[in-house]
C-alpha positions as CSV (number, residue, x, y, z in Angstrom):
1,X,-40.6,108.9,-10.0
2,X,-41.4,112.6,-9.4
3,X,-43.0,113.7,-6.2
4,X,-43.9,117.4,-5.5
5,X,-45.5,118.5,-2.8
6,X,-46.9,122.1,-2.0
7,X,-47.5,124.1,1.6
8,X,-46.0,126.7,3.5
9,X,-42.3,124.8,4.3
10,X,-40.6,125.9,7.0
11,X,-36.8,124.2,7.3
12,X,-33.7,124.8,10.1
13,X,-30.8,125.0,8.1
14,X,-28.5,126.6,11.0
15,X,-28.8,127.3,14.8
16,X,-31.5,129.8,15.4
17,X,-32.1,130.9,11.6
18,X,-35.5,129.5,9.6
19,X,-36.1,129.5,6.2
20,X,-39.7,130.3,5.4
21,X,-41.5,129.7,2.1
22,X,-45.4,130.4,1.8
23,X,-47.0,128.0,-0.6
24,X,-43.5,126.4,-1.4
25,X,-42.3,123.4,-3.3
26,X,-40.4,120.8,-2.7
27,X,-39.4,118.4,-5.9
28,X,-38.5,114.8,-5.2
29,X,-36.7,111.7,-7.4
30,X,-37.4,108.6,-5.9
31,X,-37.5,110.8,-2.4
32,X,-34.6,112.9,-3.1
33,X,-35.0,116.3,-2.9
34,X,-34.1,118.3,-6.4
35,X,-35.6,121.3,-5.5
36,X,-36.9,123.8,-2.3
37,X,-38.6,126.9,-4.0
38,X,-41.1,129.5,-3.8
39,X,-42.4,128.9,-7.6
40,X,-42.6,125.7,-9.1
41,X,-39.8,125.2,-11.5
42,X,-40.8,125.5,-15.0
43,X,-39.3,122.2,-16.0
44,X,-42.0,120.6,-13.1
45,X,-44.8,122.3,-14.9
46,X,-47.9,120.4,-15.7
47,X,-47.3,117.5,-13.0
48,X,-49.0,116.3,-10.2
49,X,-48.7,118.9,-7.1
50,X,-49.7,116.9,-3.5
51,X,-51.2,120.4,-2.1
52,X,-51.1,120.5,1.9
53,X,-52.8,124.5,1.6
54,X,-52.4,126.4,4.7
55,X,-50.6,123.3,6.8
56,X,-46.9,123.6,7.7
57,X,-44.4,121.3,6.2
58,X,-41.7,120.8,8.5
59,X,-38.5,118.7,9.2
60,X,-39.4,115.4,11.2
61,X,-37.6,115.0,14.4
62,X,-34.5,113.2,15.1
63,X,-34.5,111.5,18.8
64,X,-31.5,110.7,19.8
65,X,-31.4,109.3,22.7
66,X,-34.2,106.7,23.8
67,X,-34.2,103.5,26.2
68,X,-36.7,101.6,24.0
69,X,-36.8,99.0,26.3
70,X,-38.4,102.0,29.2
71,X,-41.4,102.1,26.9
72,X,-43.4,100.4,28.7
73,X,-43.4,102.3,32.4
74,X,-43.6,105.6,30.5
75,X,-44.9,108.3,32.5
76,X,-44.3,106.6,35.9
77,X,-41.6,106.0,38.4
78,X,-40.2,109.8,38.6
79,X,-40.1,109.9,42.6
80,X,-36.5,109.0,43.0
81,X,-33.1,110.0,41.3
82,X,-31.2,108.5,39.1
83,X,-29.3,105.4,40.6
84,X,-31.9,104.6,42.7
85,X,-34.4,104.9,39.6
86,X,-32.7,102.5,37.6
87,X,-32.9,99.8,40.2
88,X,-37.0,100.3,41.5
89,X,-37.9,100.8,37.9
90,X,-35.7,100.6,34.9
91,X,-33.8,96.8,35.4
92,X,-37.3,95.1,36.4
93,X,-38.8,96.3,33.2
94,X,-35.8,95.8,30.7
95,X,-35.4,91.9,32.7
96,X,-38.9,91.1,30.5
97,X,-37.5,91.4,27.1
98,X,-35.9,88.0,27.3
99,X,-39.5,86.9,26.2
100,X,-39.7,87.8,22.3
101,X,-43.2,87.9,22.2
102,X,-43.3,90.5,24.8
103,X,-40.3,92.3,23.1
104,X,-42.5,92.3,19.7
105,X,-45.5,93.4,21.5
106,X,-44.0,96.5,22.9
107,X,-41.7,97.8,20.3
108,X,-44.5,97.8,17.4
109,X,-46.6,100.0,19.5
110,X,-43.8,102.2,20.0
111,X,-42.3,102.2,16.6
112,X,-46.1,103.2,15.2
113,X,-46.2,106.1,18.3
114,X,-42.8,107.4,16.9
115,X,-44.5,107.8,13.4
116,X,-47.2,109.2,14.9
117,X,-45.4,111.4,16.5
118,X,-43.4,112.3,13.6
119,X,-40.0,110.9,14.6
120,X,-38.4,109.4,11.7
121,X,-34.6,108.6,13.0
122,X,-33.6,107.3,16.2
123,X,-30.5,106.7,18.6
124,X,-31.9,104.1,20.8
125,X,-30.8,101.7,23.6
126,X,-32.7,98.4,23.3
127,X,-32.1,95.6,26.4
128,X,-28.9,93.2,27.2
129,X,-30.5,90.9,25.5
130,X,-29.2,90.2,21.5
131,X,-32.9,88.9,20.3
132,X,-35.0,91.4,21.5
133,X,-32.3,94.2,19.9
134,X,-33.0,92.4,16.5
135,X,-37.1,92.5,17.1
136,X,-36.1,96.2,17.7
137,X,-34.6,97.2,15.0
138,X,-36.9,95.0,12.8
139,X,-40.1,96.9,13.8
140,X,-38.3,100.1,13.5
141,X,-37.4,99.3,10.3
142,X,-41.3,98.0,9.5
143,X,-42.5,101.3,10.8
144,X,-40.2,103.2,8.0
145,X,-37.8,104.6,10.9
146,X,-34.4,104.8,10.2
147,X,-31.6,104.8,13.0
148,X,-29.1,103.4,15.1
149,X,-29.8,100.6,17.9
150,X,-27.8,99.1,20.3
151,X,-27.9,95.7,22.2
152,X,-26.8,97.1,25.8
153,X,-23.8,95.9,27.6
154,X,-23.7,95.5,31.4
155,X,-21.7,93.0,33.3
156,X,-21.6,94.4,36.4
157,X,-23.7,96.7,38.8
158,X,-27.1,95.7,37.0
159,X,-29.5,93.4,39.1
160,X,-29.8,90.0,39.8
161,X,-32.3,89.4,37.1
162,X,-30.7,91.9,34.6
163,X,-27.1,90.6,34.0
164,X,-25.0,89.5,32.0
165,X,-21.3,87.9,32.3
166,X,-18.2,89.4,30.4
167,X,-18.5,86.3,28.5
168,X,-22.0,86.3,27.5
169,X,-21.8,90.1,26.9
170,X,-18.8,89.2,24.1
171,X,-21.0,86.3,23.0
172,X,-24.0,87.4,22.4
173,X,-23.1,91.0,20.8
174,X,-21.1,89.1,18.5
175,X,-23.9,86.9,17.6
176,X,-26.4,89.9,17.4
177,X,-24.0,91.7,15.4
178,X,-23.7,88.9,12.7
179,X,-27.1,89.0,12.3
180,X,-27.6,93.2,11.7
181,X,-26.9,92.9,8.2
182,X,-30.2,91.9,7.3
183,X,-31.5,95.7,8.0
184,X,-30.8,98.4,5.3
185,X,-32.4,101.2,7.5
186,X,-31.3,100.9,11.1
187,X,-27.8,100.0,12.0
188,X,-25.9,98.8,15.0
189,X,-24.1,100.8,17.6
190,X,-22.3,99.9,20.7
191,X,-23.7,100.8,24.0
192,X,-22.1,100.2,26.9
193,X,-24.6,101.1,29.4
194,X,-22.8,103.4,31.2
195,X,-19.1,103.1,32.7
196,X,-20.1,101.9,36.2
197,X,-21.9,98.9,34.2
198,X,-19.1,97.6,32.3
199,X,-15.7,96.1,33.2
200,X,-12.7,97.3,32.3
201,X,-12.2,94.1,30.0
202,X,-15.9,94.2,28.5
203,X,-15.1,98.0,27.7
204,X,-11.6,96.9,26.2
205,X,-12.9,94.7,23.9
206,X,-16.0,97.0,23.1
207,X,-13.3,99.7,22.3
208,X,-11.3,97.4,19.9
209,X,-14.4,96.1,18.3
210,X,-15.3,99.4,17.5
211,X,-12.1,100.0,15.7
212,X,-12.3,96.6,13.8
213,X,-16.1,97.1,12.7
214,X,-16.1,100.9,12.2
215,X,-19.0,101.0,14.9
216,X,-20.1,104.1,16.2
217,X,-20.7,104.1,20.3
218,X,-23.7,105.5,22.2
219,X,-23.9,105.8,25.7
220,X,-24.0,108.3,29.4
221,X,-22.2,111.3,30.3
222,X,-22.1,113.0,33.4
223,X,-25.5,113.1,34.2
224,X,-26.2,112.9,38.1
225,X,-23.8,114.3,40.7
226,X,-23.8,110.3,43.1
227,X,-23.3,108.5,39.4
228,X,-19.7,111.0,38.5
229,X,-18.3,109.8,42.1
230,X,-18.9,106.7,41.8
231,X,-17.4,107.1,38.7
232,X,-14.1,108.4,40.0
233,X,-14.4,105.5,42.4
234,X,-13.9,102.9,40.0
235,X,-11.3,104.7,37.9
236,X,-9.4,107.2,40.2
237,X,-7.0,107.5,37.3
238,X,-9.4,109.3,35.6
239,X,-9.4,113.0,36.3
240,X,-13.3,113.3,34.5
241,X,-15.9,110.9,33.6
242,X,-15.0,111.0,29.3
243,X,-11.4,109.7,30.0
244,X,-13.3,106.5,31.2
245,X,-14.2,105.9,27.9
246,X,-11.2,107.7,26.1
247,X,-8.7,105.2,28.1
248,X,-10.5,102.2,25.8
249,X,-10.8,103.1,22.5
250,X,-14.7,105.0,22.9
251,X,-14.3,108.3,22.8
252,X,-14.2,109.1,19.2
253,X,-16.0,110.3,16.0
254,X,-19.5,110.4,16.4
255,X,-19.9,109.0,19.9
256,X,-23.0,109.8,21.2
257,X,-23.3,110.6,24.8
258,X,-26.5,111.6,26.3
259,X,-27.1,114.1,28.7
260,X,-23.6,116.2,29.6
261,X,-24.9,117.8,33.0
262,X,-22.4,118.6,34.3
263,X,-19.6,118.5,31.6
264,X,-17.1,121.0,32.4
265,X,-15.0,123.4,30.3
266,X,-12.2,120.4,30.0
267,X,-15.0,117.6,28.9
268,X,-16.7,120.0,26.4
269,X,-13.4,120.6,24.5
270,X,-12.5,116.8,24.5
271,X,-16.2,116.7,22.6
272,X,-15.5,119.2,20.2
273,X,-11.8,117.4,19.7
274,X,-13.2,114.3,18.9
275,X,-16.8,115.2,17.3
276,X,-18.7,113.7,19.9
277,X,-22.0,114.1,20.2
278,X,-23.9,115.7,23.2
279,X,-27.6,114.7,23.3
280,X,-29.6,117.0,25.4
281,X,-32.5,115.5,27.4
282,X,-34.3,118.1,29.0
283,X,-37.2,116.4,30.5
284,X,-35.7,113.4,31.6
285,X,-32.9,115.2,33.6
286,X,-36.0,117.7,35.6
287,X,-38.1,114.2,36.0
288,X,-35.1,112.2,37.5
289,X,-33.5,115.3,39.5
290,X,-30.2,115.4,37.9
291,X,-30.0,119.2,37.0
292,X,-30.3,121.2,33.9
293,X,-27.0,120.8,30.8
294,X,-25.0,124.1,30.2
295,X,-26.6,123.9,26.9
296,X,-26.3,127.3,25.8
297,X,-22.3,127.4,26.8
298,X,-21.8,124.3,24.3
299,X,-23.7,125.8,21.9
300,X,-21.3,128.9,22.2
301,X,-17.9,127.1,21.8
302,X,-19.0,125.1,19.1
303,X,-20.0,121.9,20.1
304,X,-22.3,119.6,18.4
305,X,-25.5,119.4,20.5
306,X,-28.9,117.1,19.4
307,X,-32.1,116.5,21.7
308,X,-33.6,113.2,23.1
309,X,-36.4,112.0,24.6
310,X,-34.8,109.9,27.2
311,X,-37.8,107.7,27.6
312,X,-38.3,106.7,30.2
313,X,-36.4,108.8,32.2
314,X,-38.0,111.6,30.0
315,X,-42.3,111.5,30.4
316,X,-42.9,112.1,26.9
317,X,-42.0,110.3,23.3
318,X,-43.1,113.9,20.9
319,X,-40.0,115.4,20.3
320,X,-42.5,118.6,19.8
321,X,-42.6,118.5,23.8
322,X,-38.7,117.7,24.2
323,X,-38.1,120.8,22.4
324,X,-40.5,123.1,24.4
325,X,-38.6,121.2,27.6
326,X,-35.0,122.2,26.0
327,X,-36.8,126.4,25.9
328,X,-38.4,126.0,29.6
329,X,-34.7,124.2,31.1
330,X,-33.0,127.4,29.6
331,X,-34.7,129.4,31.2
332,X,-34.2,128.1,34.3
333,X,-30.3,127.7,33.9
334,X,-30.2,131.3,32.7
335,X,-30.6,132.5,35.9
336,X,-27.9,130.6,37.2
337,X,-25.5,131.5,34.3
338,X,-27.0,134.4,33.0
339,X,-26.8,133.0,29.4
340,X,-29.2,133.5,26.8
341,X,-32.3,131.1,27.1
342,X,-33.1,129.0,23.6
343,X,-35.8,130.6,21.4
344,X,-38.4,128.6,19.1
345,X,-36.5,128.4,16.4
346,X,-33.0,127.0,17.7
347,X,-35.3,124.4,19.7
348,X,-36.6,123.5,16.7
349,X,-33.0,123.2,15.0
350,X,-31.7,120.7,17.7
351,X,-34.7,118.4,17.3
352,X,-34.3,118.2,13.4
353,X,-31.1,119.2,11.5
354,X,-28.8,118.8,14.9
355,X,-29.7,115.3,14.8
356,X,-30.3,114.3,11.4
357,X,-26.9,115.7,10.8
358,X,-25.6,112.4,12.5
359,X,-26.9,110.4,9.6
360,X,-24.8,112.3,7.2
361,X,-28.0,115.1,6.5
362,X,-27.3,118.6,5.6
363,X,-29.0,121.5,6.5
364,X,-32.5,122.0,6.7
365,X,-34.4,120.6,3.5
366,X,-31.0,119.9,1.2
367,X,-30.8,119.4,-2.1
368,X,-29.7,115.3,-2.4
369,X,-31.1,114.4,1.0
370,X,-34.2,112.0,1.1
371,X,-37.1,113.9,2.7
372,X,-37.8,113.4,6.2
373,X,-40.7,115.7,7.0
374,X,-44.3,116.1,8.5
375,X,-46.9,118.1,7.6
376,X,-49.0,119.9,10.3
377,X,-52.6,120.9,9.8
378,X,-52.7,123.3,13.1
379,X,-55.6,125.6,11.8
380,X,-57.3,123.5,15.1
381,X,-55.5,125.4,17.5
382,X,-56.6,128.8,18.9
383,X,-55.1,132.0,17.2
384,X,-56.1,135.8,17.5
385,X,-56.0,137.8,14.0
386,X,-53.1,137.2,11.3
387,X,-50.2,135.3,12.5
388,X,-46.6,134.7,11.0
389,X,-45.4,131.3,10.0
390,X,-42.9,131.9,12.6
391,X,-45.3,132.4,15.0
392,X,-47.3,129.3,14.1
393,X,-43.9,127.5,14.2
394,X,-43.3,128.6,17.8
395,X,-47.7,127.4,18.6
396,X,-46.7,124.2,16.8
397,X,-44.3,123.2,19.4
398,X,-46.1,124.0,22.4
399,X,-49.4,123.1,21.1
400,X,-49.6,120.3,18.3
401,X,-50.1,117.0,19.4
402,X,-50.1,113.8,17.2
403,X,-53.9,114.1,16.0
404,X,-52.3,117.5,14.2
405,X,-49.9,115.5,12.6
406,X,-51.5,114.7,9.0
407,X,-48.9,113.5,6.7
408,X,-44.9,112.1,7.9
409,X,-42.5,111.3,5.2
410,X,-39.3,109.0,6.0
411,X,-36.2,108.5,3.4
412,X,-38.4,109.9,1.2
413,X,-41.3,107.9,1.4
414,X,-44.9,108.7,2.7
415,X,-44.8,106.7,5.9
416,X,-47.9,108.3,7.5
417,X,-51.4,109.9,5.9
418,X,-54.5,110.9,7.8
């Protein structure tokens, strides 16, 4: 079936460049984009045109790095650091979804606030526990998100209500596992919590399961300056905090490792070696104290660099307001480092394409993707004379909130209309 719709599209198809079209196009097959133009196509003359007007049709947003099971103590608990964090806040939360029914509860409200908010792919850490993963992904996958979840493992360091044994860990990832095939949208990926949560025989057998599945692996990088030594105090062999996962088999193609702090020189090459993926989570790392990533240095040598929320850690789910947080942070660290500080528009590229590239998208709008976009009706918010699409780009993500948010398509489907 042919699908076109009509409004001024405005698409990231490399760091810091946008491609604008007033009153463009965009053709779809069955979701697939055939065409991104100015002009209809002649061969699309004569049928049906969904016309947004003046609204912006943008990319959705890629999150790609979430605790799903933190949704429900968003916006609290941001008077400690990290360590000290997980254990007054994070573990007593994540210890309730061993119920089901509270697991179901909470993850279709946040699957439908994702939509909302125009997040159409995820990278998410679920709960230890191998049901509640599967009630994830299936509400995800209800809501028309696509994505990545992972059953976390943790058999040591957790609480006493929020623990698992090496055993159980194997067990029951194996028996979630078995079950992810009924999901054709959102796939499974190991996450090992982070290294000071996982044995050295849990994280040898996650490492050769990853081999023997052709698993990706999400999980913590060098993220809070007490976390790294205890780090080096449970593997002093290990001159920096990636060999703890290179030593088992982790560190490979597309592992995804949030946050990157304080990733030096050495540990940013060993990511651009191995294609690993550094998620930057702006807010969450200012809420929690940790510091602010070198962001702009990665982005200089080369290394592949997304965005997350980092609920609940982070205070907000709109990836509209991670981005602004990824601008504000650069600020900051610029005059520590005296780098350049992120503009709209490559804030804007690391919340869509820099992410979406993970699930084998190209650039921007691209011909033979399905369409993952929203539409934004911001004629709402306050404006002074004639202003560029550029400009209303930049107003967008400072100033749109959900109820701007009209239309979100996901693999190609409309998913959302208000």
């Amino acid at each position: 079936m042919t699908t076109i719709i009509k409004g001024n599209i405005i698409h990231a198809p490399e760091l810091g460049r946008l491609d604008i079209l007033p009153g463009g196009h965009l053709v779809l097959e069955d979701g697939v984009i055939q065409a991104i133009s100015q002009a209809l196509p002649k061969e699309y003359a004569g049928l049906p045109v969904t016309d947004y007007g003046d609204k912006l049709i943008l990319q959705s947003f890629a999150d790609c790095h979430l605790h799903g099971s933190q949704y429900p103590f968003l916006g609290t608990g941001m008077d400690v650091t990290l360590l000290d964090w997980l254990q007054k806040y994070a573990f007593p939360v994540e210890k309730r979804f061993a119920d089901v029914n509270y697991a179901r509860m909470v993850y279709r409200q946040l699957a439908e606030e994702l939509i909302a908010n125009g997040t159409t792919r995820v990278i998410m850490f679920s709960s230890l526990h191998a049901d509640g993963t599967l009630v994830l992904m299936e509400e995800l996958e209800r809501a028309g998100i696509s994505g990545y979840v992972g059953k976390v493992n943790m058999d040591r360091n957790g609480s006493d209500e929020l623990h698992e044994t090496t055993e159980e860990s194997i067990s029951e990832t194996l028996r979630w596992l078995d079950h992810c095939g009924q999901f054709r949208s959102v796939k499974p990926i190991l996450t090992p919590r982070f290294t000071p949560s996982c044995t050295d025989e849990l994280m040898a057998w996650l490492g050769k399961t990853s081999r023997e599945r052709d698993l990706y692996v999400h999980s913590h990088l060098s993220e809070n300056d007490r976390e790294i030594a205890w780090v080096h105090q449970l593997h002093p062999g290990c001159e920096r905090y990636w060999e703890t996962y290179a030593k088992f088999g982790l560190w490979k193609d597309h592992t995804v490792m949030a946050h990157c702090v304080y990733s030096d020189e050495t540990e940013r090459k060993a990511m651009r070696e191995h294609n690993v993926m550094a998620v930057h989570c702006p807010d969450s790392n200012v809420n929690v104290r940790s510091g602010i990533a070198p962001v702009r240095r990665m982005l200089e040598e080369g290394n592949w660099v997304s965005l997350g929320s980092d609920i609940a850690g982070g205070a907000h789910l709109s990836m509209l307001e991670v981005m602004t947080c990824a601008i504000r942070s650069s600020k900051l660290k610029s005059t520590e480092d005296g780098t350049q500080p992120l503009n709209a528009a490559e804030a804007y590229y690391l919340g869509t394409t820099a992410g979406h590239r993970y699930f084998g998208a190209g650039k921007g709008f691209a011909i033979g993707d399905r369409l993952h976009a929203v539409v934004v009706d911001d004629s709402r918010l306050c404006s002074v004379g004639e202003m560029s699409l550029s400009d209303r780009l930049e107003r967008a993500l400072y100033r749109v909130s959900r109820q701007e948010i009209k239309a979100v398509y996901a693999e190609g489907k409309l998913v959302k209309c208000s």
